[in-house]
C-alpha positions in Angstrom: -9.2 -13.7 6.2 -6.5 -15.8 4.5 -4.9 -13.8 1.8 -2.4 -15.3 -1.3 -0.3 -12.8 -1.7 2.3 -12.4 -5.0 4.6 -9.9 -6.3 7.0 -9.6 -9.2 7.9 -5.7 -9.3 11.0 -6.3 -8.4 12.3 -9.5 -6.8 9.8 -11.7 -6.4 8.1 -13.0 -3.5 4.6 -15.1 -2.7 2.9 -15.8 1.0 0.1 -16.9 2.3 -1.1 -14.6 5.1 -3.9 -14.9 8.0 -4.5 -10.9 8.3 -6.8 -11.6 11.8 -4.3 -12.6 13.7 -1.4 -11.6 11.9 0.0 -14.7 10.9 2.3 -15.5 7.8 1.7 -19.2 7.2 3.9 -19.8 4.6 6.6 -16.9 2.3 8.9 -17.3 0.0 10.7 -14.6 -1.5 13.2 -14.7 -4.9 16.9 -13.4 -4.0 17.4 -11.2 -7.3 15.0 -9.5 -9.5 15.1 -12.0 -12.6 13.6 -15.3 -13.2 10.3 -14.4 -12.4 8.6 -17.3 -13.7 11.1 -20.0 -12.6 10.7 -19.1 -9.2 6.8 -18.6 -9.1 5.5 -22.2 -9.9 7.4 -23.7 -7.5 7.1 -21.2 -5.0 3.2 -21.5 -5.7 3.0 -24.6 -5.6 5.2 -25.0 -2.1 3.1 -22.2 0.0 -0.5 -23.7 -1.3 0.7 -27.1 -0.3 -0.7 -25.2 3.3 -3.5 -27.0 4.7 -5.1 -23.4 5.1 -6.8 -22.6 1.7 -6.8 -18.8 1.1 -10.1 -16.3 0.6 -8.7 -14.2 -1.6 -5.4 -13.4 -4.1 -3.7 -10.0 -3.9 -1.3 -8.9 -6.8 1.0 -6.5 -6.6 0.5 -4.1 -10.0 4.0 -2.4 -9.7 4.5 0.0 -11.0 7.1 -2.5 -12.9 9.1 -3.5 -15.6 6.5 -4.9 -18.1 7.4 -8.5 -18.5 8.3 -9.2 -14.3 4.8 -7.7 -13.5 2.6 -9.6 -15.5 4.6 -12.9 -14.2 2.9 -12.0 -11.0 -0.7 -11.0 -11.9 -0.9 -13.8 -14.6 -0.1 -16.5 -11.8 -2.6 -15.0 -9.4 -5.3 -14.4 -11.4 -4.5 -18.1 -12.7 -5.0 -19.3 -8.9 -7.9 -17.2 -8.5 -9.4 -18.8 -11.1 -8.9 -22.6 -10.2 -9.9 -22.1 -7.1 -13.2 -19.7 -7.1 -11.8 -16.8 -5.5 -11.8 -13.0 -5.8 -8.1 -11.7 -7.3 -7.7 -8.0 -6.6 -4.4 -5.6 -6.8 -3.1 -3.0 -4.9 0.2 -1.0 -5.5 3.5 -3.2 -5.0 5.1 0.1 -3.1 2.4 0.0 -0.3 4.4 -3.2 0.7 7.3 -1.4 1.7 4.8 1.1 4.0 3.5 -1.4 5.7 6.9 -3.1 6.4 8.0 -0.3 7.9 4.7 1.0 9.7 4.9 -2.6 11.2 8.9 -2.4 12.3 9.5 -1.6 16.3 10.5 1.9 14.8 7.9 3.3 12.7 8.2 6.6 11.1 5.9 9.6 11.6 5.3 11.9 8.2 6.4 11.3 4.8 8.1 7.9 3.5 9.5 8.1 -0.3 9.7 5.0 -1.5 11.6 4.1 -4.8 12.6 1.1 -6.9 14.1 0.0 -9.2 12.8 0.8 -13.3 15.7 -0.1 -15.2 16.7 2.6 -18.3 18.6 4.4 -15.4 15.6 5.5 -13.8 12.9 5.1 -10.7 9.5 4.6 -9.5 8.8 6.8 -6.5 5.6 7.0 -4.5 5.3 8.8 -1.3 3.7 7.2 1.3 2.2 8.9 5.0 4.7 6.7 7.7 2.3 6.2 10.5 -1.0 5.0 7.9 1.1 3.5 5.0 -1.3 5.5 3.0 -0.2 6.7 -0.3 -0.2 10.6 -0.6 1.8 11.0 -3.6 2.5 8.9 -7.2 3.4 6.8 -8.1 5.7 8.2 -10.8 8.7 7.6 -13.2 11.7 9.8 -13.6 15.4 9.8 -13.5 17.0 10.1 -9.8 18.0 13.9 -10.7 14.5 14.3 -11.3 13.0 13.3 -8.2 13.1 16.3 -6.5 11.6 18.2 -9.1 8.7 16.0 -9.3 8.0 15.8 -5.6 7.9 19.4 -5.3 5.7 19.9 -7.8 3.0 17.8 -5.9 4.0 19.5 -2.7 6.3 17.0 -1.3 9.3 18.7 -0.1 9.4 17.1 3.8 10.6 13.7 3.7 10.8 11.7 6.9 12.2 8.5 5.3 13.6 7.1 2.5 13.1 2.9 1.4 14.1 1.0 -1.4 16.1 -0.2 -4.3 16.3 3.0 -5.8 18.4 4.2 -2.9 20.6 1.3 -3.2 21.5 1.7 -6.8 21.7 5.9 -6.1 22.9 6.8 -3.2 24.8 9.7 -4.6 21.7 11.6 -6.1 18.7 10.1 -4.2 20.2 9.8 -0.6 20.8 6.7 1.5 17.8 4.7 3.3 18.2 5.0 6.5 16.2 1.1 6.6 18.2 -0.8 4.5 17.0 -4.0 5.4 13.9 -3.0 3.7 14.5 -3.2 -0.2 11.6 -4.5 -2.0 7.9 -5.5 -1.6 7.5 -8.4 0.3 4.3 -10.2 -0.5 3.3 -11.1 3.0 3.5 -7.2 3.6 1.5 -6.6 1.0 -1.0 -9.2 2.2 -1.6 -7.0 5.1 -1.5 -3.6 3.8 -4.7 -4.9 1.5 -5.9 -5.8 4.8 -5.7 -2.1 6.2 -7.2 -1.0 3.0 -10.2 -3.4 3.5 -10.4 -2.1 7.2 -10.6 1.3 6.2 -13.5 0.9 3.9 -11.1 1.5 0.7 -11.9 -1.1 -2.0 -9.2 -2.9 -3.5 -8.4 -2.6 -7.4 -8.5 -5.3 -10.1 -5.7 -6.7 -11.0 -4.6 -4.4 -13.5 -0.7 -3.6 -13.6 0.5 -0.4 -13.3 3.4 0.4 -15.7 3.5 4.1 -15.9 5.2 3.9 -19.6 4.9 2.0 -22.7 6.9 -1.7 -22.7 10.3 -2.0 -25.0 8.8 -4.0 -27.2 6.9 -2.5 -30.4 4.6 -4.7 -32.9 6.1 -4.9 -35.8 4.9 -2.4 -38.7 2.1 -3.1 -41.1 3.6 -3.3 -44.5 1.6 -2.4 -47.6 1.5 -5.0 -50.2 2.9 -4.8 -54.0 0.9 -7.8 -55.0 -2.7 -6.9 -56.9 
């Protein structure tokens, strides 16, 4: 199956991905986590110019800050739609899962996984190493808050720790011990919708995944004087 893969929940990425045999045939990924849009035509554009035409789009649905995500799922459902083909979504942290479950090193147990969600805070997810299957999340709390959170859902055994979140805190969240894997990578998350197809686990529409309300707030609806 040739998957178009895109994400924007962090820095954003797109590829074009043959899951048979394991083959990314074209990826391009953003070097900082703004300028969502600017990058995404062109990088479109650039991996579709592939001769190989893809069977299906997978989004990544964050969780996210509200205006990078939608970049992402607007853009794929907009190639889905121009071309004829399926657009489904699947978690932006099960990229990072299958990145590692795919290094010559993978980790057995419990992977937390957190990024970036601006207002000093983080998504976490918790992800089973040797499956990339999520157990856990995802969630949204500040980094002293973590813990608390985890061990409420019984998560108290961690086996490895990926992300932006551990790059920006260190100090509360502990170091990744992987740090050459920061955020989703769309041809990563091309094949972990793969594994879920493989498993008999349908894929999710396209529907992102913010965990709280956006910044911005309609403007109040102000009673008239006039009669």
């Amino acid at each position: 199956m040739i998957v178009l893969s895109i994400d924007t929940s962090q820095a954003a990425s797109v590829a074009l991905v043959d899951t048979e045999s394991a083959t990314v045939l074209a990826a391009e990924q953003a070097d900082d986590q703004r300028r969502h849009v600017e990058f995404c035509g062109p990088a479109l554009a650039r991996v579709l110019s592939n001769q190989v035409r893809p069977d299906l789009v997978v989004t990544g649905i964050g969780p996210g800050p509200f205006t990078g995500l939608r970049v992402g799922i607007a853009a794929g459902i907009a190639v889905g739609q121009a071309r004829g083909i399926p657009v489904k979504g699947l978690l932006s942290q099960a990229a990072l899962a299958e990145e590692l479950r795919r290094t010559d090193t993978p980790t057995e147990g419990p992977v937390l996984i957190a990024a970036d969600a601006r207002r000093r805070e983080v998504y976490f997810s918790v992800y089973e190493g040797s499956e990339a299957r999520l157990t856990a999340g995802p969630f949204v709390a500040k980094p002293a808050e973590v813990a608390d959170v985890l061990e409420a859902h019984g998560q108290t055994k961690i086996s490895e720790r990926l992300g932006r979140g551990f790059v920006l805190y260190p100090d509360v969240l502990g170091s990744s011990g992987r740090a050459e894997i920061v955020d989703p990578r769309a041809e990563f998350l091309a094949f972990a919708a793969a594994g879920e197809i493989a498993s008999g686990r349908e894929l999710g529409e396209p529907v992102p995944e913010y965990l709280r309300e956006p910044d911005a707030r309609s403007a109040p609806v102000r009673e008239s004087t006039l009669r």
